[in-house]
NUNU-771281 format. One line per field, with one value per residue: y, x, z of N, C-alpha, C, CB in turn; residue number from 1. Coordinates in Angstrom, 1 decimal. Glycine has a CB too. Example, Ala and Ser with C-alpha at 12.3 -4.5 7.8 and 13.67 -1.06 7.14 Angstrom:
% NUNU-771281
n_c2 <- c(-5.7;-2.2)
n_c1 <- c(13.2;12.8)
n_c3 <- c(7.8;7.1)
ca_c2 <- c(-4.5;-1.1)
ca_c1 <- c(12.3;13.7)
ca_c3 <- c(7.8;7.1)
c_c2 <- c(-3.3;0.0)
c_c1 <- c(13.2;12.9)
c_c3 <- c(7.8;7.9)
cb_c2 <- c(-4.5;-0.6)
cb_c1 <- c(11.3;14.1)
cb_c3 <- c(9.0;5.7)
resi <- c(1;2)
***
This chain:
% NUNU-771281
n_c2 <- c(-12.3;-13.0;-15.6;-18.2;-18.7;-18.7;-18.5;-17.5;-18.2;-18.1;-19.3;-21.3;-25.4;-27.0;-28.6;-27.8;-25.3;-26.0;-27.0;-24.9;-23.1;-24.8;-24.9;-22.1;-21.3;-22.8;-21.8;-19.2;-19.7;-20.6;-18.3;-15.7;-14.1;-13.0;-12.3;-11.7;-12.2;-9.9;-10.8;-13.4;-13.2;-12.7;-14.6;-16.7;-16.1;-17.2;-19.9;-20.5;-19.1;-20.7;-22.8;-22.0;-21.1;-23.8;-24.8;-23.5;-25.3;-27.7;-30.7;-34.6;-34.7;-32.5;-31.7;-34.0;-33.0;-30.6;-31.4;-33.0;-30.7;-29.0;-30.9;-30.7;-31.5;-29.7;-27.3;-27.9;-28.4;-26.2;-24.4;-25.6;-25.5;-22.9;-20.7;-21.2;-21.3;-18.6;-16.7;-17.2;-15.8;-14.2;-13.5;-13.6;-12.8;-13.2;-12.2;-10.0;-8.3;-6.3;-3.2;-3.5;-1.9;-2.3;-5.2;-5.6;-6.5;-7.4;-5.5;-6.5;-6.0;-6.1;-7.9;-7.7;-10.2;-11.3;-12.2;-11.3;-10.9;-11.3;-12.5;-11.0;-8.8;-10.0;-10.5;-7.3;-5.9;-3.7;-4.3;-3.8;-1.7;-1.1;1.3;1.9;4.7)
n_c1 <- c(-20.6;-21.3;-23.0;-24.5;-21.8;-21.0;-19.0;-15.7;-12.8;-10.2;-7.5;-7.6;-7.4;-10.7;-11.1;-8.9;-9.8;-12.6;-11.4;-10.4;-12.3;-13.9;-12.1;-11.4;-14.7;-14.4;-12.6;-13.9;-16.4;-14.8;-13.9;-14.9;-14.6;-12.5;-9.6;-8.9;-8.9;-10.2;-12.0;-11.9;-13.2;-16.1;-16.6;-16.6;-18.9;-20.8;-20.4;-20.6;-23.0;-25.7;-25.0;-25.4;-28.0;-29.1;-28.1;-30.2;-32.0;-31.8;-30.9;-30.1;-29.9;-29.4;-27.1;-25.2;-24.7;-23.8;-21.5;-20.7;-19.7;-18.0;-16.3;-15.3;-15.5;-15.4;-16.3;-18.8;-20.3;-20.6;-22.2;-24.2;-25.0;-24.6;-24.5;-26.7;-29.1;-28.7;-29.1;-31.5;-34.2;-33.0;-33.7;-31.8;-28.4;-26.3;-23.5;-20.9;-18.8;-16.2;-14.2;-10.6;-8.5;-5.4;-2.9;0.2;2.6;1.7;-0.5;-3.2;-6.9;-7.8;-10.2;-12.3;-14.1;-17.0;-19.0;-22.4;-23.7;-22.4;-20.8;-19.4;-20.9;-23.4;-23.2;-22.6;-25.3;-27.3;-29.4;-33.1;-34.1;-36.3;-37.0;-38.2;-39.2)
n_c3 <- c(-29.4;-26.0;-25.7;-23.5;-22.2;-18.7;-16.4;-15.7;-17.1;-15.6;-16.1;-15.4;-15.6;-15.7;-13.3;-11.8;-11.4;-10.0;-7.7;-6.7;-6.2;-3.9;-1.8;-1.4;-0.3;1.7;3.1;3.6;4.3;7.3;8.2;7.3;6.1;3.1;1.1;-1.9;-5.6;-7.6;-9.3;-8.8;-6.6;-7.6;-8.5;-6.8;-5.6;-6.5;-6.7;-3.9;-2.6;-3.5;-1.9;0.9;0.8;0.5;3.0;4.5;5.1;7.0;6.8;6.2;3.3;2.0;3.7;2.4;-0.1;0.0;0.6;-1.3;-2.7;-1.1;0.0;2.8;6.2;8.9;7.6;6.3;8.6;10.0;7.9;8.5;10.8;12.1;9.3;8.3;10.2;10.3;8.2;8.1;7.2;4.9;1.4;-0.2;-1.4;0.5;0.6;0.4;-1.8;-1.5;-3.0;-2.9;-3.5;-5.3;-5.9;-5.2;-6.4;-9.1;-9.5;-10.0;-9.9;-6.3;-4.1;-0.8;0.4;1.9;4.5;4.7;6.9;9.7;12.7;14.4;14.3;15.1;17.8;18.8;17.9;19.2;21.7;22.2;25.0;27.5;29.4;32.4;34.0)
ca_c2 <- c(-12.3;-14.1;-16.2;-19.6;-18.5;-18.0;-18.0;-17.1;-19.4;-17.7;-20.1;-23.0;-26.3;-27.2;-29.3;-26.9;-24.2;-26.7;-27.3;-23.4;-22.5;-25.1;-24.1;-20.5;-21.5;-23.3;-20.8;-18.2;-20.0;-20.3;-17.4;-15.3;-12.5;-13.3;-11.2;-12.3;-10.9;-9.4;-11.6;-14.8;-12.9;-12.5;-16.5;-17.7;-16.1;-17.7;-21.1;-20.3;-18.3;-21.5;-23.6;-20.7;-21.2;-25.1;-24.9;-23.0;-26.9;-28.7;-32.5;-35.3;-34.9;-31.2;-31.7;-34.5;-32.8;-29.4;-31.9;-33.4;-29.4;-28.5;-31.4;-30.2;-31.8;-28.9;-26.4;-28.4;-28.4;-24.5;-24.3;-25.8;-24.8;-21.4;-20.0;-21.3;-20.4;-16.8;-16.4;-18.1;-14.8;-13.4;-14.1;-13.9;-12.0;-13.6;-11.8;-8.8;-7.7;-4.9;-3.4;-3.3;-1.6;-3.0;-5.9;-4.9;-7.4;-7.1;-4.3;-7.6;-5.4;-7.0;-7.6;-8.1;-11.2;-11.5;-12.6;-9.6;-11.0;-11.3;-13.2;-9.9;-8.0;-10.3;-9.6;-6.2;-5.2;-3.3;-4.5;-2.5;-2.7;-0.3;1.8;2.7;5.8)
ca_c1 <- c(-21.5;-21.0;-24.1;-24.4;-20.8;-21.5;-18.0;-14.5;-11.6;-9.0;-6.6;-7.2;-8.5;-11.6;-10.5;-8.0;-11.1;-13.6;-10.8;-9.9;-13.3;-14.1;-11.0;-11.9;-15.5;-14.2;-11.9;-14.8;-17.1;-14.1;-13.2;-16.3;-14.0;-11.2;-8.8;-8.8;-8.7;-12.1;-12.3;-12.4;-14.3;-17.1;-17.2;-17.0;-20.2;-21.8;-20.9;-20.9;-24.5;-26.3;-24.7;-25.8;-29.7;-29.2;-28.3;-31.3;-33.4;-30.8;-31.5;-29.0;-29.4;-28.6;-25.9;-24.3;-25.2;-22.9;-20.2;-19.8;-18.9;-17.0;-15.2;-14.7;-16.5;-16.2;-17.0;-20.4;-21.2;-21.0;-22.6;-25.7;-25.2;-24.8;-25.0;-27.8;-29.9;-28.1;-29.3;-32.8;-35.5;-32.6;-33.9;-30.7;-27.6;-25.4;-21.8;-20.4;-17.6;-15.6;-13.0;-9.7;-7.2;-4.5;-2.0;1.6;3.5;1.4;-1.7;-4.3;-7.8;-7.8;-11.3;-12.0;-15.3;-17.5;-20.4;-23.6;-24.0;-20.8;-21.2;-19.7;-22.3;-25.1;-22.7;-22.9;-26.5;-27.9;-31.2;-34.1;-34.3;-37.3;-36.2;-39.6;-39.1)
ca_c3 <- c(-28.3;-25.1;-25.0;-22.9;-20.9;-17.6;-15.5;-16.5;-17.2;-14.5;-16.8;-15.1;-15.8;-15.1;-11.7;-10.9;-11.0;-8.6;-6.2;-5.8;-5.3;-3.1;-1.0;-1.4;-0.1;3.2;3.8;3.7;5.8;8.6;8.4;7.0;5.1;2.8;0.3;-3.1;-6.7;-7.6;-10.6;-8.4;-5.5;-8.2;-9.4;-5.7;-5.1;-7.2;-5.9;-2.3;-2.4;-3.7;-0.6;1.9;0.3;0.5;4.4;5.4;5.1;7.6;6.7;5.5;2.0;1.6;3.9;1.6;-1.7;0.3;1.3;-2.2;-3.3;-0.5;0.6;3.9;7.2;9.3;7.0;6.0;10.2;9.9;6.9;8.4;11.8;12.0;8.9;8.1;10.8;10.6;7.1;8.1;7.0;3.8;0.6;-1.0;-1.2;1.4;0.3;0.1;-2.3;-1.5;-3.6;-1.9;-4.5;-6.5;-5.6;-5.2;-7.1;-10.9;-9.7;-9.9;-8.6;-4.6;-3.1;0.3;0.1;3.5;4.4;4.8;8.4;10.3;13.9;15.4;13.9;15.7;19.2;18.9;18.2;20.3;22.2;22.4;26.4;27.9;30.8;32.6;35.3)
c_c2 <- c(-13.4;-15.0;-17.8;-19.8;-17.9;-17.3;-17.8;-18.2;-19.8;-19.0;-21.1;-24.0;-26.8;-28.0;-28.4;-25.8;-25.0;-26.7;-26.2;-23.0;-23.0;-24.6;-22.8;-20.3;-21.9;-22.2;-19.4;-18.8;-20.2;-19.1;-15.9;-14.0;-13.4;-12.1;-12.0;-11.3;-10.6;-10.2;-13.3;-14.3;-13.4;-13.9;-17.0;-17.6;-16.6;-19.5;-21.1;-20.0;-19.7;-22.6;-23.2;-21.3;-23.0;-25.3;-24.3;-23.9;-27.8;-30.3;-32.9;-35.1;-33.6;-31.4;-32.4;-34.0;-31.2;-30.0;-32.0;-32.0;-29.1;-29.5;-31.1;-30.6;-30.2;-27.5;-26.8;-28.3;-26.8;-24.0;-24.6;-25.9;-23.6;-20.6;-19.8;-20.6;-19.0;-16.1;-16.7;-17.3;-14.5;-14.4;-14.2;-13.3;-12.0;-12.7;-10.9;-8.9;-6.7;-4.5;-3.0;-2.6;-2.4;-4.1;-4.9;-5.5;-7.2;-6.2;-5.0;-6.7;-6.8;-6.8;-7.8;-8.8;-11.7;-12.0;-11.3;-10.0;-11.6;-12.1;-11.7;-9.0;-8.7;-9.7;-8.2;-5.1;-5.2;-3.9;-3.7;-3.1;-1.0;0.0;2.6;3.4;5.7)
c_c1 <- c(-21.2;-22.5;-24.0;-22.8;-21.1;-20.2;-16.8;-13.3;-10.7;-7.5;-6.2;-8.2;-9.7;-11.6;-10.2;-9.6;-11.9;-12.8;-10.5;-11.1;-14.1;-13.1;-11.5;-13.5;-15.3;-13.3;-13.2;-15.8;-16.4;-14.0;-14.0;-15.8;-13.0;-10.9;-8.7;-8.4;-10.2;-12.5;-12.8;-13.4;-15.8;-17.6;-17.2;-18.1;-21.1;-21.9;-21.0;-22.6;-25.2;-26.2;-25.5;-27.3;-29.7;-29.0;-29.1;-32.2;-31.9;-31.7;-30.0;-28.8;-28.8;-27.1;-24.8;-24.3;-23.5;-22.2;-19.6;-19.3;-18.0;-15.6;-14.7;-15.9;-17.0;-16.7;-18.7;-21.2;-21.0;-21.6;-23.7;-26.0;-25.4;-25.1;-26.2;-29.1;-29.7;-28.8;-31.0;-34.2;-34.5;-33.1;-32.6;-29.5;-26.8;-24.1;-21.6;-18.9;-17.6;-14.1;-11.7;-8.5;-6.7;-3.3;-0.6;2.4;3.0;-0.3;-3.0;-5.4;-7.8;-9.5;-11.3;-13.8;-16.1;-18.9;-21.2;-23.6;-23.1;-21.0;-21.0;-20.5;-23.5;-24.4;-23.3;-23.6;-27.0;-29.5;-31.9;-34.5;-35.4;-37.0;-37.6;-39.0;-39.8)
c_c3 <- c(-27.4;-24.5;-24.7;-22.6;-19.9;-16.8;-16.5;-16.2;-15.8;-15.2;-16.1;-15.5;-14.7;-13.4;-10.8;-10.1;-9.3;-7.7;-5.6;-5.4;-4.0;-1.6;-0.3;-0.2;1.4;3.7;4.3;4.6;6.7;8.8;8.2;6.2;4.7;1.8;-0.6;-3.9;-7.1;-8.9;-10.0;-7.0;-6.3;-8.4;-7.9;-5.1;-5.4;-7.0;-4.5;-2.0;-2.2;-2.1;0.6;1.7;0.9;2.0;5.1;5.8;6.0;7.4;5.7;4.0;1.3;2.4;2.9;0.3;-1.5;0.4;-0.3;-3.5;-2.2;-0.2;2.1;5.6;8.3;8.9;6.7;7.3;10.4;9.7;7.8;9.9;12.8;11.2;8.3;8.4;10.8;9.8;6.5;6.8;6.1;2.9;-0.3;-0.4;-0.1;1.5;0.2;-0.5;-2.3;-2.0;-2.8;-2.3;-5.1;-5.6;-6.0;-6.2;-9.1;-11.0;-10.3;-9.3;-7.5;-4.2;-2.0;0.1;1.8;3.0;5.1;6.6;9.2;11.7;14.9;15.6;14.9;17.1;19.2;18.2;18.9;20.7;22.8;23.9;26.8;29.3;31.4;33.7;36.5)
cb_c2 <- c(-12.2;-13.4;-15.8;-20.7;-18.0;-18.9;-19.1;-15.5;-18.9;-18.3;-19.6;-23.3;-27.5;-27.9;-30.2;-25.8;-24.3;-28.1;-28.2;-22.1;-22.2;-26.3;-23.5;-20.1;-22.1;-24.9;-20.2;-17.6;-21.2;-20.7;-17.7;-15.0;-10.6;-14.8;-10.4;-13.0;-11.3;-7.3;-11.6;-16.0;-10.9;-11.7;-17.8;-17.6;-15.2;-17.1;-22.1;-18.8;-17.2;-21.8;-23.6;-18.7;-20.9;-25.8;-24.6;-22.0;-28.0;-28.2;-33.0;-36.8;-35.4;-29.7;-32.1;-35.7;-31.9;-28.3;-33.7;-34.9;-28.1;-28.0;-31.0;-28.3;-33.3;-28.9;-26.1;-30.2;-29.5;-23.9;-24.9;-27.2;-25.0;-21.1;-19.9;-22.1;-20.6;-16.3;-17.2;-18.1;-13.7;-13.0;-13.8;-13.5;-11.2;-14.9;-12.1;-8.0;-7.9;-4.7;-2.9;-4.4;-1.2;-1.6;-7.3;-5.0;-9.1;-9.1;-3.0;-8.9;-4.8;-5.9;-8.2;-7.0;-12.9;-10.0;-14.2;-9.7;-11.8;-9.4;-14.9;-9.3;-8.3;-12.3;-9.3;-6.0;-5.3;-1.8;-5.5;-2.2;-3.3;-0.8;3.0;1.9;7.0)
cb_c1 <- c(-23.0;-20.2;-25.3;-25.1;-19.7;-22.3;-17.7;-14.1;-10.5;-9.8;-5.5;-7.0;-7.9;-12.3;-9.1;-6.4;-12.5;-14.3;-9.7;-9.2;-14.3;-14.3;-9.8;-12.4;-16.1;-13.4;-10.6;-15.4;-17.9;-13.0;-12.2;-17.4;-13.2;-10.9;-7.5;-9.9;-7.7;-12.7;-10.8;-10.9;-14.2;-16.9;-15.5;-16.2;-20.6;-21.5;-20.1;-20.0;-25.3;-25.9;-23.1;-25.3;-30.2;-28.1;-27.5;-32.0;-34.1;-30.3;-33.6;-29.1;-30.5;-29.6;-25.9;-24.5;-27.9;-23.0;-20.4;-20.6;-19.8;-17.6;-14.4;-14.5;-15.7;-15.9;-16.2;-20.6;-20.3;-20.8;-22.2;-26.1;-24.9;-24.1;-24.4;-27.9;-30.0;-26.3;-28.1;-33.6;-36.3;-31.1;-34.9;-30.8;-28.0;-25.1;-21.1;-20.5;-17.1;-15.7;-13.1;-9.3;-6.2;-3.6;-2.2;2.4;3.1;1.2;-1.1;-4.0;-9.7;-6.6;-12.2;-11.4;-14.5;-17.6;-20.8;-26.1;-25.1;-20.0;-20.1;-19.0;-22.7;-25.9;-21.0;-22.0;-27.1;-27.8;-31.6;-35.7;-32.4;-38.6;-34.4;-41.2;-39.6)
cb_c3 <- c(-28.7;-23.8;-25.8;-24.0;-21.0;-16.7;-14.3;-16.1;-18.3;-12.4;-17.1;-13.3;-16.3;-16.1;-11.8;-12.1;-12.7;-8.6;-6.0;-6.7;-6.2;-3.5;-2.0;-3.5;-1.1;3.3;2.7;2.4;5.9;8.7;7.7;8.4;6.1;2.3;0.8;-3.5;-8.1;-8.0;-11.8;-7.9;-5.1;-9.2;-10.9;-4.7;-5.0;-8.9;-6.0;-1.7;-3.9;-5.1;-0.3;1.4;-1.9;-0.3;4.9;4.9;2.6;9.6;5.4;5.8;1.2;2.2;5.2;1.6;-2.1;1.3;2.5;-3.0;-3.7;0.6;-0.2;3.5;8.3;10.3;5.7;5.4;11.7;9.6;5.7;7.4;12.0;12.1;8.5;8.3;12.0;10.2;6.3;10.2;8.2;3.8;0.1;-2.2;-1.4;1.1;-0.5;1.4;-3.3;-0.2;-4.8;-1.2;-4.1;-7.5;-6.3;-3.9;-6.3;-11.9;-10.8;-9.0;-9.2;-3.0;-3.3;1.5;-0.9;4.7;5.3;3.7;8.6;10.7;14.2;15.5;12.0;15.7;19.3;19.0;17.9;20.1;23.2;20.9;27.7;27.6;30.6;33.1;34.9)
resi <- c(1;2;3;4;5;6;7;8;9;10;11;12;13;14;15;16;17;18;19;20;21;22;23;24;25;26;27;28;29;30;31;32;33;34;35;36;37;38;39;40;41;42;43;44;45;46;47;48;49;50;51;52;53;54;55;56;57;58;59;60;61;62;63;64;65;66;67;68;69;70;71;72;73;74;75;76;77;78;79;80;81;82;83;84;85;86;87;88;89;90;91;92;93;94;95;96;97;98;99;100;101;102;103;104;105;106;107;108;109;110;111;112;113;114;115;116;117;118;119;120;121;122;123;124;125;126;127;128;129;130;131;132;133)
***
């Protein structure tokens, strides 16, 4: 039984691991979609989400608590500039994995990893505008 393991190895050491997901994590807040393998899609959500919750209280100490996981200045001014407020009224569930098929090279499942609330998505909703006669 697998009890008290939470994440999965991905055969790297522990380092290697924190510095891919932090990576992984700045790339996705630039960028707000990426392509991975669904095995690391699944473990990035789980450190990303928590960050996402942590920027909805913008103050110095959450910002430095997100810096010393990400590492990344203007990913942390994103984080608690935009997505924050974006994500202000969700109680959770920031991310979407979507499966994307198989890699070409050794048929790895491909995800594709976003965020639920896209920036083009806020563009292009429609406003309820009232057209009196």
């Amino acid at each position: 039984m697998k009890h008290r393991i939470a994440h999965r190895k991905l055969n790297r050491t522990s380092p290697h691991r924190k510095a891919m997901f932090a990576n992984m994590a700045s790339s996705l807040i630039k960028h707000e979609q990426i392509h991975t393998t669904l095995a690391k899609a699944k473990d990035v959500r789980s450190f990303l989400e928590p960050l996402i919750t942590l920027s909805k209280d913008n103050n110095l100490s959450n910002q430095r608590r997100a810096f010393s996981k990400l590492r990344h200045k203007q990913a942390v001014a994103k984080l608690f500039n935009e997505l924050g407020p974006r994500n202000k009224d969700r109680p959770g569930g920031y991310l979407r994995i979507i499966k994307r098929g198989y890699r070409q090279g050794d048929k790895a499942p491909i995800a594709q990893i976003e965020l639920v609330q896209l920036k083009e998505q806020e563009d292009l909703e429609p406003t309820a505008e009232v057209v009196e006669n």
